[in-house]
C-alpha positions in Angstrom: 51.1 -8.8 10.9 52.4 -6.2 8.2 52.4 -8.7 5.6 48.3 -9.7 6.5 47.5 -6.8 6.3 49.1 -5.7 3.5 46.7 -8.9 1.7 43.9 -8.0 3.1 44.6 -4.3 1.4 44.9 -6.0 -2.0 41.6 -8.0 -1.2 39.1 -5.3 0.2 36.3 -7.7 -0.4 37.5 -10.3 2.1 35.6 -7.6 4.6 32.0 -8.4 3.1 32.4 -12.2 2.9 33.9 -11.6 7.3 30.7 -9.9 8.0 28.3 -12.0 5.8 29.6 -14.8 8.1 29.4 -12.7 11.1 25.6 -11.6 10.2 24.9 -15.6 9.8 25.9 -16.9 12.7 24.2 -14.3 14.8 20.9 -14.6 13.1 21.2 -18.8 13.7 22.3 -18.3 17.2 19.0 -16.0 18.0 16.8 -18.8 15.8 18.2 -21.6 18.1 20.2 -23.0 15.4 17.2 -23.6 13.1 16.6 -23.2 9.3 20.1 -22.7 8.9 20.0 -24.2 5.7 16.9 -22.2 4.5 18.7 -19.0 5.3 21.4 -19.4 3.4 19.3 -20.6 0.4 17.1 -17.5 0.7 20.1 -15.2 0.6 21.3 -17.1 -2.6 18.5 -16.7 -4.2 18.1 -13.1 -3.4 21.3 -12.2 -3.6 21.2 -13.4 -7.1 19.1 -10.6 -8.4 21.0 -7.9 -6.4 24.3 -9.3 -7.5 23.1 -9.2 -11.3 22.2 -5.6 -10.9 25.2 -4.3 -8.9 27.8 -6.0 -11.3 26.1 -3.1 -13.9 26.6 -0.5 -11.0 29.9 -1.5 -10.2 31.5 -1.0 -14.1 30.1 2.4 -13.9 31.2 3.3 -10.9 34.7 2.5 -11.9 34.8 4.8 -14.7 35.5 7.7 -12.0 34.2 9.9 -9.4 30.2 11.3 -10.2 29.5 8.2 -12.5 26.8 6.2 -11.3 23.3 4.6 -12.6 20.2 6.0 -10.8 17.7 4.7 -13.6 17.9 1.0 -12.5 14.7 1.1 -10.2 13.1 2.4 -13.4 14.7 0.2 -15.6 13.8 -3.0 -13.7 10.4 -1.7 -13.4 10.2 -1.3 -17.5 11.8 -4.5 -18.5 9.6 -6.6 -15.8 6.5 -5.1 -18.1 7.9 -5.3 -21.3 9.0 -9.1 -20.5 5.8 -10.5 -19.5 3.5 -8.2 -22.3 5.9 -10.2 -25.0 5.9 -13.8 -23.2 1.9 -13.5 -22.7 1.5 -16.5 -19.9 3.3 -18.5 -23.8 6.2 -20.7 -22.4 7.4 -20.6 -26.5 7.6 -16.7 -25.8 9.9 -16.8 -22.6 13.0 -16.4 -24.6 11.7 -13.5 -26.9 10.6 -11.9 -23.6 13.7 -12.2 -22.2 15.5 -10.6 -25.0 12.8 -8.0 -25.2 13.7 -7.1 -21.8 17.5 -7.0 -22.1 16.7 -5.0 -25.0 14.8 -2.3 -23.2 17.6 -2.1 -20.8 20.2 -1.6 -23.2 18.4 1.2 -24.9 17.9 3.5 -22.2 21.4 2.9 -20.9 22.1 4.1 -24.5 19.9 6.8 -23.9 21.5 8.0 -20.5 24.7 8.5 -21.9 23.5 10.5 -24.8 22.1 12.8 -22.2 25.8 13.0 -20.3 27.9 12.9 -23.6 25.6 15.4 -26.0 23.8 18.0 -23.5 26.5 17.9 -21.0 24.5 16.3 -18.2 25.9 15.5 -15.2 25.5 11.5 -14.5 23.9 12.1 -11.3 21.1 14.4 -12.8 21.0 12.4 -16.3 20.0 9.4 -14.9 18.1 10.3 -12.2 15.9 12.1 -14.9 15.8 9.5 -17.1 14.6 7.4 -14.3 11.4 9.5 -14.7 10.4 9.4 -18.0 11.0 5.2 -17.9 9.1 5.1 -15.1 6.6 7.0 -17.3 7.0 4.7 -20.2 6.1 1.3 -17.6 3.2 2.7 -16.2 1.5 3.1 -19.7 2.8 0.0 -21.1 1.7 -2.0 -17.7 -1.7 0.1 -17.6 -1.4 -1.0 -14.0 -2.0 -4.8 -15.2 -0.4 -7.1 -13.4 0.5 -9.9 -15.9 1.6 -13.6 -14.8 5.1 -15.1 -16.1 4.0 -18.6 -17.9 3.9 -21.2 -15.5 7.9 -23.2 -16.8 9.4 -19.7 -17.1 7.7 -19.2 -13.1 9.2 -22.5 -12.5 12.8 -22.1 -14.1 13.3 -19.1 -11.7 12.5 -20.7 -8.6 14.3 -24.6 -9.5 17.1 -25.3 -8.0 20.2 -27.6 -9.2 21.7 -30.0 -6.7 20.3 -27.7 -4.0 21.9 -24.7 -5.0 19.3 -22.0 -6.7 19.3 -21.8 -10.1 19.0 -17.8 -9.9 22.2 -18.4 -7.9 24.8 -20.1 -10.6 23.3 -17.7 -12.9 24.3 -14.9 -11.2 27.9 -16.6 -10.7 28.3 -16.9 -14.3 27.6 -13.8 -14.9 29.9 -12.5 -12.3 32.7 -14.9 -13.6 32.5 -13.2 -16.9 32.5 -9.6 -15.7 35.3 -10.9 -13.8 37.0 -11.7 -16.8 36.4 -9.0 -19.1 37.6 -6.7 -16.1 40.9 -8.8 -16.3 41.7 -10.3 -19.7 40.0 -7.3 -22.1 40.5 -4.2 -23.6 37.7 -2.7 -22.7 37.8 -3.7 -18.8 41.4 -2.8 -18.5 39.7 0.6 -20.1 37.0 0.8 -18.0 39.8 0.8 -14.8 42.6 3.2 -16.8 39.1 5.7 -17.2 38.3 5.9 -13.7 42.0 6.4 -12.5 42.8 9.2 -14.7 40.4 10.1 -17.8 42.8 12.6 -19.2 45.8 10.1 -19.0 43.7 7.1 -20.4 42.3 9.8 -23.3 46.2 10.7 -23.9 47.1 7.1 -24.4 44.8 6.8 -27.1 42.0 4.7 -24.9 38.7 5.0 -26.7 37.1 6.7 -23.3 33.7 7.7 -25.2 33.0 4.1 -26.2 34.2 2.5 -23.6 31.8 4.9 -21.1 28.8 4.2 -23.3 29.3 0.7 -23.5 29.7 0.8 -19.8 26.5 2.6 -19.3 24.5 0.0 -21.6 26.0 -2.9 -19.9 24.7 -1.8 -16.4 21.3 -1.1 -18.3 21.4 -4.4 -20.0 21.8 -6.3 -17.0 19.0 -4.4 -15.0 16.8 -5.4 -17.7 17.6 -9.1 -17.2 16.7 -8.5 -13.5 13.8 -7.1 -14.1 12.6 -9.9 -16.4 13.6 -12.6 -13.8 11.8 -10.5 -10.7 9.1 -10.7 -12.4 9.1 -14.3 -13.1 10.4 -14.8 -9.7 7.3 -13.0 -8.1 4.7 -13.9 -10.1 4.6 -10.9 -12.4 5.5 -7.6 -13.2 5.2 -4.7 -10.6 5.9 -0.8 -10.6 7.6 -1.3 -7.1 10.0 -4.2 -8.0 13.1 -2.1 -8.4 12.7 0.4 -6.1 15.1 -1.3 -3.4 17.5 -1.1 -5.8 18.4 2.7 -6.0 21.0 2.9 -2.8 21.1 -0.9 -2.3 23.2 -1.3 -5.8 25.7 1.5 -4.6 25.9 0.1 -1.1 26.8 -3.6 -2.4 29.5 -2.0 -4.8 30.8 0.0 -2.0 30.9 -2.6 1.1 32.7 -4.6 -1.6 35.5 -3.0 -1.9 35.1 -1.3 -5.3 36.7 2.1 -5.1 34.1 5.2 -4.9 37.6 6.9 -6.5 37.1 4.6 -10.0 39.8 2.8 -11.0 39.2 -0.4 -8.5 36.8 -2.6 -9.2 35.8 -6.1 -6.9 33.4 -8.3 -8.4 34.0 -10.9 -5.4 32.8 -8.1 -3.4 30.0 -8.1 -4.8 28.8 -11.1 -4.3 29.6 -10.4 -0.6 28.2 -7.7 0.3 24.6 -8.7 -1.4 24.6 -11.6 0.8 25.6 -9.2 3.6 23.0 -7.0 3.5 19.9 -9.5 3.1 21.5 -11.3 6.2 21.5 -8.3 8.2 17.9 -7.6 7.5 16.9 -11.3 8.4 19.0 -10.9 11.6 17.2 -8.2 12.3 13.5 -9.3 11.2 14.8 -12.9 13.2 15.7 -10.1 16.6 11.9 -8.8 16.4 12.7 -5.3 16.1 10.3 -3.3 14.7 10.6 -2.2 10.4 11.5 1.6 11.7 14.4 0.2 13.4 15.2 -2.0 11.2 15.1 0.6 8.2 17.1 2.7 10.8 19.6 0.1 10.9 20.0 -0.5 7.4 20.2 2.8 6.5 23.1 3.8 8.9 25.2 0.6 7.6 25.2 1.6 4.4 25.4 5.5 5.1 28.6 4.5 7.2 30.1 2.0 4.7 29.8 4.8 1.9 30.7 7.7 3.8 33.9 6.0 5.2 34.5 4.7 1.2 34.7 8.6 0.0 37.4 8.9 2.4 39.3 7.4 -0.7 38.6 9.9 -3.1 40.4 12.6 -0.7 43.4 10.1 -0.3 44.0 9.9 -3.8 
Protein backbone atom coordinates (compact mmCIF):
# COMPACT_ATOMS: atom_id res chain seq x y z
CA UNK A 1 0.00 0.00 0.00
CA UNK A 2 2.95 2.39 1.05
CA UNK A 3 4.85 1.58 -1.94
CA UNK A 4 1.40 2.63 -4.35
CA UNK A 5 1.14 5.28 -2.92
CA UNK A 6 4.37 6.34 -2.80
CA UNK A 7 3.95 6.00 -7.20
CA UNK A 8 1.19 7.64 -7.32
CA UNK A 9 3.08 10.70 -5.36
CA UNK A 10 5.76 10.65 -8.17
CA UNK A 11 2.89 10.54 -10.80
CA UNK A 12 0.30 13.34 -9.68
CA UNK A 13 -1.24 13.26 -13.03
CA UNK A 14 -2.45 9.69 -12.78
CA UNK A 15 -5.44 11.68 -10.76
CA UNK A 16 -6.70 13.62 -13.98
CA UNK A 17 -6.50 10.61 -16.40
CA UNK A 18 -8.73 8.57 -12.90
CA UNK A 19 -11.30 11.26 -13.13
CA UNK A 20 -11.36 11.80 -16.95
CA UNK A 21 -12.44 8.13 -16.90
CA UNK A 22 -14.69 8.57 -14.05
CA UNK A 23 -16.46 11.75 -15.85
CA UNK A 24 -16.86 9.30 -19.13
CA UNK A 25 -18.42 6.64 -17.93
CA UNK A 26 -20.97 8.67 -16.03
CA UNK A 27 -21.92 10.81 -18.89
CA UNK A 28 -22.30 7.30 -21.20
CA UNK A 29 -24.26 5.69 -18.41
CA UNK A 30 -26.86 8.81 -18.29
CA UNK A 31 -26.83 8.78 -22.53
CA UNK A 32 -27.81 5.02 -22.37
CA UNK A 33 -24.56 4.01 -23.61
CA UNK A 34 -24.80 6.13 -26.84
CA UNK A 35 -22.33 8.29 -28.91
CA UNK A 36 -19.76 6.97 -26.87
CA UNK A 37 -17.37 7.21 -29.57
CA UNK A 38 -18.45 10.81 -30.62
CA UNK A 39 -17.69 11.92 -27.02
CA UNK A 40 -14.49 10.96 -26.84
CA UNK A 41 -13.69 12.36 -30.33
CA UNK A 42 -15.23 15.72 -29.25
CA UNK A 43 -13.04 15.88 -26.14
CA UNK A 44 -9.94 15.15 -28.45
CA UNK A 45 -10.54 17.60 -30.47
CA UNK A 46 -11.21 20.12 -27.91
CA UNK A 47 -8.90 19.23 -25.76
CA UNK A 48 -6.38 19.77 -28.36
CA UNK A 49 -6.65 23.50 -28.29
CA UNK A 50 -6.76 23.66 -24.43
CA UNK A 51 -3.85 21.34 -24.23
CA UNK A 52 -1.74 23.65 -26.74
CA UNK A 53 -2.43 26.61 -24.69
CA UNK A 54 -1.88 25.17 -21.08
CA UNK A 55 1.54 23.53 -22.08
CA UNK A 56 2.55 27.62 -22.39
CA UNK A 57 0.83 28.09 -18.98
CA UNK A 58 2.32 25.28 -17.34
CA UNK A 59 6.33 26.41 -18.24
CA UNK A 60 5.47 29.65 -16.62
CA UNK A 61 3.96 28.47 -13.88
CA UNK A 62 7.04 26.41 -13.02
CA UNK A 63 9.28 29.24 -12.90
CA UNK A 64 7.90 29.95 -9.22
CA UNK A 65 5.18 31.14 -7.12
CA UNK A 66 3.19 34.65 -8.72
CA UNK A 67 4.35 33.69 -12.33
CA UNK A 68 1.54 33.07 -14.55
CA UNK A 69 0.10 34.29 -18.09
CA UNK A 70 -3.15 36.21 -17.92
CA UNK A 71 -2.76 37.79 -21.59
CA UNK A 72 -3.72 34.38 -23.35
CA UNK A 73 -7.48 35.27 -23.84
CA UNK A 74 -6.10 38.41 -25.45
CA UNK A 75 -3.51 36.79 -27.25
CA UNK A 76 -5.71 34.21 -28.86
CA UNK A 77 -8.06 36.77 -29.63
CA UNK A 78 -5.13 38.80 -31.59
CA UNK A 79 -3.56 36.03 -33.44
CA UNK A 80 -7.05 34.50 -34.61
CA UNK A 81 -7.30 38.23 -36.43
CA UNK A 82 -4.04 38.61 -37.50
CA UNK A 83 -4.08 34.89 -39.01
CA UNK A 84 -7.06 35.16 -41.12
CA UNK A 85 -6.32 39.20 -42.23
CA UNK A 86 -2.83 37.53 -43.75
CA UNK A 87 -4.36 34.22 -45.19
CA UNK A 88 -7.37 36.31 -46.85
CA UNK A 89 -9.87 33.13 -47.63
CA UNK A 90 -5.94 32.29 -50.05
CA UNK A 91 -5.24 28.53 -49.26
CA UNK A 92 -1.28 29.66 -50.68
CA UNK A 93 -1.46 32.19 -47.54
CA UNK A 94 -2.33 29.57 -44.75
CA UNK A 95 1.15 29.09 -43.84
CA UNK A 96 2.23 32.77 -43.80
CA UNK A 97 -0.82 33.26 -41.61
CA UNK A 98 0.05 30.84 -39.45
CA UNK A 99 3.48 32.22 -38.90
CA UNK A 100 1.99 35.65 -38.65
CA UNK A 101 0.05 34.43 -35.78
CA UNK A 102 2.76 32.63 -33.89
CA UNK A 103 4.54 35.76 -34.48
CA UNK A 104 2.13 37.98 -32.76
CA UNK A 105 2.17 35.65 -29.83
CA UNK A 106 5.71 35.66 -29.38
CA UNK A 107 6.01 39.42 -29.37
CA UNK A 108 3.74 40.29 -26.73
CA UNK A 109 5.00 37.40 -24.57
CA UNK A 110 8.31 39.43 -25.26
CA UNK A 111 6.56 42.35 -24.36
CA UNK A 112 5.03 40.98 -20.96
CA UNK A 113 8.30 40.24 -19.56
CA UNK A 114 9.74 43.57 -20.37
CA UNK A 115 7.04 44.91 -18.24
CA UNK A 116 8.09 42.35 -15.20
CA UNK A 117 11.89 42.50 -15.85
CA UNK A 118 12.34 46.57 -16.71
CA UNK A 119 9.41 48.40 -14.61
CA UNK A 120 9.36 45.88 -11.92
CA UNK A 121 5.78 44.67 -12.54
CA UNK A 122 4.45 42.14 -10.80
CA UNK A 123 3.36 38.99 -13.33
CA UNK A 124 -0.01 39.00 -12.16
CA UNK A 125 -0.61 42.82 -12.86
CA UNK A 126 1.88 42.81 -16.03
CA UNK A 127 0.01 40.57 -17.83
CA UNK A 128 -3.20 41.12 -16.89
CA UNK A 129 -2.58 44.75 -18.23
CA UNK A 130 -1.13 43.76 -21.25
CA UNK A 131 -4.11 41.72 -21.77
CA UNK A 132 -5.78 45.14 -22.32
CA UNK A 133 -3.98 46.88 -24.67
CA UNK A 134 -3.91 43.45 -27.01
CA UNK A 135 -7.27 43.26 -26.68
CA UNK A 136 -7.16 46.93 -27.92
CA UNK A 137 -4.85 46.08 -30.77
CA UNK A 138 -7.65 43.04 -32.10
CA UNK A 139 -10.44 45.00 -32.01
CA UNK A 140 -8.93 47.58 -34.46
CA UNK A 141 -7.23 45.16 -36.58
CA UNK A 142 -10.58 42.96 -36.78
CA UNK A 143 -12.77 46.20 -37.11
CA UNK A 144 -15.38 43.82 -35.86
CA UNK A 145 -15.09 41.79 -39.31
CA UNK A 146 -15.53 38.45 -39.01
CA UNK A 147 -13.18 37.01 -41.72
CA UNK A 148 -13.48 33.22 -43.03
CA UNK A 149 -10.35 30.74 -42.82
CA UNK A 150 -9.84 29.46 -46.64
CA UNK A 151 -11.88 26.57 -47.22
CA UNK A 152 -8.43 23.51 -47.08
CA UNK A 153 -7.02 25.38 -44.08
CA UNK A 154 -11.11 25.08 -42.65
CA UNK A 155 -10.81 21.60 -43.66
CA UNK A 156 -7.22 20.59 -42.34
CA UNK A 157 -8.52 21.65 -38.79
CA UNK A 158 -11.36 19.56 -38.71
CA UNK A 159 -9.77 16.10 -40.76
CA UNK A 160 -9.16 13.52 -38.95
CA UNK A 161 -6.28 10.61 -39.53
CA UNK A 162 -7.36 7.02 -38.95
CA UNK A 163 -10.13 8.35 -36.77
CA UNK A 164 -8.17 10.13 -34.47
CA UNK A 165 -8.50 14.26 -34.94
CA UNK A 166 -5.82 15.74 -36.59
CA UNK A 167 -5.99 18.81 -33.93
CA UNK A 168 -5.43 15.84 -31.60
CA UNK A 169 -1.80 14.31 -32.75
CA UNK A 170 -0.93 17.87 -33.13
CA UNK A 171 -1.39 18.73 -29.82
CA UNK A 172 0.47 15.31 -28.78
CA UNK A 173 3.45 16.32 -30.62
CA UNK A 174 3.63 19.24 -29.26
CA UNK A 175 3.25 17.94 -25.82
CA UNK A 176 5.94 15.18 -26.58
CA UNK A 177 8.39 17.92 -27.35
CA UNK A 178 7.70 20.15 -24.28
CA UNK A 179 8.08 16.86 -22.65
CA UNK A 180 11.34 16.67 -23.81
CA UNK A 181 12.85 19.93 -23.55
CA UNK A 182 11.52 19.79 -19.83
CA UNK A 183 13.70 16.56 -19.53
CA UNK A 184 16.69 16.36 -21.84
CA UNK A 185 17.55 20.49 -22.01
CA UNK A 186 19.20 23.12 -20.43
CA UNK A 187 16.77 25.40 -20.53
CA UNK A 188 13.84 22.90 -19.11
CA UNK A 189 16.07 21.55 -16.43
CA UNK A 190 16.34 25.68 -15.95
CA UNK A 191 12.93 26.43 -16.07
CA UNK A 192 12.41 23.58 -12.96
CA UNK A 193 15.86 24.76 -10.88
CA UNK A 194 14.04 28.61 -11.27
CA UNK A 195 10.87 27.71 -9.80
CA UNK A 196 12.45 25.64 -6.83
CA UNK A 197 14.80 28.19 -5.73
CA UNK A 198 15.60 31.45 -8.05
CA UNK A 199 18.36 32.54 -5.75
CA UNK A 200 20.02 29.03 -5.70
CA UNK A 201 19.56 28.50 -9.58
CA UNK A 202 20.99 32.43 -10.06
CA UNK A 203 24.01 31.27 -7.62
CA UNK A 204 24.73 28.31 -9.84
CA UNK A 205 25.28 30.44 -12.73
CA UNK A 206 21.66 29.47 -14.45
CA UNK A 207 20.82 32.17 -16.95
CA UNK A 208 17.32 32.90 -14.87
CA UNK A 209 16.58 36.18 -17.02
CA UNK A 210 16.71 34.32 -20.37
CA UNK A 211 15.44 31.44 -19.45
CA UNK A 212 12.10 33.49 -17.78
CA UNK A 213 11.80 35.42 -20.98
CA UNK A 214 12.04 32.65 -23.23
CA UNK A 215 9.55 31.02 -20.94
CA UNK A 216 7.14 33.89 -21.23
CA UNK A 217 7.43 33.87 -25.21
CA UNK A 218 6.95 30.21 -25.46
CA UNK A 219 3.54 30.37 -23.56
CA UNK A 220 2.79 33.43 -25.88
CA UNK A 221 3.87 31.61 -28.99
CA UNK A 222 1.81 28.79 -28.44
CA UNK A 223 -1.46 30.90 -27.64
CA UNK A 224 -0.84 32.41 -30.93
CA UNK A 225 -0.93 28.99 -32.73
CA UNK A 226 -4.25 28.40 -30.83
CA UNK A 227 -5.65 31.23 -31.74
CA UNK A 228 -4.89 30.76 -35.46
CA UNK A 229 -6.32 27.15 -35.33
CA UNK A 230 -9.73 28.45 -33.34
CA UNK A 231 -10.19 30.42 -35.81
CA UNK A 232 -9.93 28.01 -38.57
CA UNK A 233 -11.68 25.56 -36.43
CA UNK A 234 -14.72 27.85 -36.07
CA UNK A 235 -15.07 29.42 -39.11
CA UNK A 236 -13.22 32.59 -38.40
CA UNK A 237 -11.80 34.92 -36.03
CA UNK A 238 -13.76 36.13 -32.98
CA UNK A 239 -13.12 38.74 -30.03
CA UNK A 240 -14.62 36.03 -27.59
CA UNK A 241 -12.60 32.93 -28.70
CA UNK A 242 -10.11 33.01 -25.86
CA UNK A 243 -11.98 34.21 -23.22
CA UNK A 244 -12.49 30.48 -21.63
CA UNK A 245 -9.13 30.40 -21.47
CA UNK A 246 -8.13 32.78 -18.55
CA UNK A 247 -8.84 30.26 -15.44
CA UNK A 248 -9.40 27.16 -17.61
CA UNK A 249 -5.37 27.18 -18.56
CA UNK A 250 -4.44 27.48 -14.74
CA UNK A 251 -7.05 24.89 -13.78
CA UNK A 252 -5.74 22.21 -16.42
CA UNK A 253 -2.07 22.96 -15.14
CA UNK A 254 -3.17 22.56 -11.72
CA UNK A 255 -5.55 19.35 -11.70
CA UNK A 256 -2.52 18.04 -13.50
CA UNK A 257 -0.31 17.78 -11.09
CA UNK A 258 2.06 20.67 -11.90
CA UNK A 259 3.16 22.34 -8.72
CA UNK A 260 1.42 25.88 -7.93
CA UNK A 261 5.03 25.90 -5.77
CA UNK A 262 7.24 25.96 -9.37
CA UNK A 263 9.65 23.50 -9.65
CA UNK A 264 7.20 20.43 -10.78
CA UNK A 265 6.03 20.43 -13.95
CA UNK A 266 3.40 17.34 -15.61
CA UNK A 267 2.93 17.65 -19.10
CA UNK A 268 0.92 14.19 -18.98
CA UNK A 269 -1.26 16.09 -16.77
CA UNK A 270 -2.03 18.17 -18.94
CA UNK A 271 -3.43 16.31 -21.38
CA UNK A 272 -5.60 14.91 -18.56
CA UNK A 273 -7.02 17.32 -17.02
CA UNK A 274 -8.18 19.13 -20.44
CA UNK A 275 -10.02 16.13 -21.25
CA UNK A 276 -11.27 16.19 -17.70
CA UNK A 277 -12.83 19.28 -17.72
CA UNK A 278 -14.72 19.17 -21.20
CA UNK A 279 -16.09 15.79 -20.00
CA UNK A 280 -17.38 17.16 -16.93
CA UNK A 281 -19.22 19.93 -18.74
CA UNK A 282 -20.77 17.32 -21.32
CA UNK A 283 -21.75 15.21 -18.24
CA UNK A 284 -23.32 17.85 -16.99
CA UNK A 285 -24.94 19.48 -20.26
CA UNK A 286 -25.84 15.26 -20.99
CA UNK A 287 -27.64 15.51 -16.80
CA UNK A 288 -29.87 18.55 -18.12
CA UNK A 289 -28.96 20.87 -15.52
CA UNK A 290 -29.42 24.21 -16.19
CA UNK A 291 -25.85 26.64 -17.50
CA UNK A 292 -26.05 28.45 -13.87
CA UNK A 293 -25.49 25.17 -12.35
CA UNK A 294 -23.44 24.02 -14.49
CA UNK A 295 -21.12 27.20 -14.40
CA UNK A 296 -21.62 26.62 -10.57
CA UNK A 297 -20.19 23.33 -10.90
CA UNK A 298 -17.42 24.08 -12.94
CA UNK A 299 -16.40 26.80 -11.10
CA UNK A 300 -16.16 25.08 -7.58
CA UNK A 301 -14.03 22.06 -9.29
CA UNK A 302 -11.63 24.13 -10.29
CA UNK A 303 -11.69 26.64 -7.20
CA UNK A 304 -11.33 23.32 -5.07
CA UNK A 305 -8.56 21.75 -7.24
CA UNK A 306 -6.51 25.03 -6.98
CA UNK A 307 -7.13 26.02 -3.61
CA UNK A 308 -6.23 22.46 -2.25
CA UNK A 309 -2.82 22.79 -4.92
CA UNK A 310 -1.61 26.05 -2.78
CA UNK A 311 -1.59 23.93 0.11
CA UNK A 312 1.88 23.00 -1.52
CA UNK A 313 3.39 26.27 -1.47
CA UNK A 314 2.86 26.33 2.51
CA UNK A 315 4.40 22.75 2.70
CA UNK A 316 7.42 23.71 1.01
Amino acid sequence: MAALRSRVDAAPWVWSFVGTAAAWGVTLWISGGRGGEQILSAALTFSAFTVLVSLGQMMVITTGPGNVDLSIPSVIALSSAVSMLVMDERAGMIVPGLLAAVAAGLAVGGCNYALIRLLRIPPIIATLSSSLVVMSVAIVLGRGLKIKPPQSYADLTTAKLAGVPLLAILALAVAVAISFVLERTLYGRTVSAIGQSRRVARLAGLHVERTSFMTYVLSGGLAGLTGALIAGFSGGNSLDQGAEYLLLTIAVVVIGGTSVAGGRASVPGVWGAALFMFLIVTMLNASGVSPGVRMLTTGLIIIGVIAAGGGERSAR
